[in-house]
N, C-alpha and C positions, 0 to 999 in steps of 0.2 A: 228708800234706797239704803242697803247697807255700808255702813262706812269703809269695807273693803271694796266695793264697787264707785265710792267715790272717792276712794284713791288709787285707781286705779284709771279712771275717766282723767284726774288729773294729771296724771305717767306720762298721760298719753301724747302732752304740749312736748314731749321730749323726740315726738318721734320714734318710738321703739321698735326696732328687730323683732327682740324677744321682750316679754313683758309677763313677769310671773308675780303676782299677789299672793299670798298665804298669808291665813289669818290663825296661828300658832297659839292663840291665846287658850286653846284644851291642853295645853301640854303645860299650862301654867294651873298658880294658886289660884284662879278668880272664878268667880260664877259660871255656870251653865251659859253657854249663847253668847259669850264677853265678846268685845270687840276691841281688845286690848293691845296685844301682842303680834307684829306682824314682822313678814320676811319677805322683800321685796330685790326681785333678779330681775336686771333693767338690762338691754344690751341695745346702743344705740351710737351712730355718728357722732353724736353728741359729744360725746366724752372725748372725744379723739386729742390728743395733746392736754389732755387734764390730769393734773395729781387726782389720785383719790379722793384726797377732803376738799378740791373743787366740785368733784362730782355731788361728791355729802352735798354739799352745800345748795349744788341745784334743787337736790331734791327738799332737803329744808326747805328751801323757798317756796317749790310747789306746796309743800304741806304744811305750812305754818300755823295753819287751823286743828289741822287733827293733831299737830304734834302740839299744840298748847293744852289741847283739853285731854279726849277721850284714848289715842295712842299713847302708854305706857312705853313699849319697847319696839325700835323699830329697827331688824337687823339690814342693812345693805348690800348687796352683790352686785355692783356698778361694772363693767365691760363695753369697750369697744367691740364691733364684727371682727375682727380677729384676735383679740385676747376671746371672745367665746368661744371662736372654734377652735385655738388652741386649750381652751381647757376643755376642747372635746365637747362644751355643749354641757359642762357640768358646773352645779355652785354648790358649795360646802352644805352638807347637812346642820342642820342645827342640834345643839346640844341640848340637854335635858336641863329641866328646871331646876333651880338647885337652889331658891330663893321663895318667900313664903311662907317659909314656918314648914316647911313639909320634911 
């Protein structure tokens, strides 16, 4: 199983709306096939009444495995059902690598 797939199985205790895994790690320094760098858009009940870095922190919790070892960079897009559809259903593009030695 690839480790995007098994963080993605773990999302899943949150309940999710929408639930989007990208594994961004080709747009980094690392080897062919990495499973380094990921970008994860969660939209769930969950959140509802949470600061941000409560949210963060849920998900730390789920991942505390991949985030101690093989996950290098893990960007979050945490949402309520209506903070998604107010931003229309959209999460920020990620930026280009800028780290690496490149």
């Amino acid at each position: 199983m690839t480790l995007q797939t098994q963080i993605e199985q773990k999302l899943t205790a949150l309940a999710p709306d929408v639930l989007q895994v990208e594994n961004e790690s080709h747009m980094h320094n690392v080897p062919a096939n990495s499973e380094t760098h990921f970008k994860v858009t969660l939209v769930s009940d969950t959140f509802d009444g949470l600061m941000p870095v409560k949210r963060h922190q849920k998900i730390y919790a789920l991942l505390a495995d991949e985030l101690s070892g093989p996950v290098h960079a893990l960007a979050l897009h945490l949402y309520t059902p209506s903070e998604w559809q107010a931003r229309g259903g959209e999460r920020p593009n990620s930026p280009n690598c800028r780290g690496g030695g490149q």
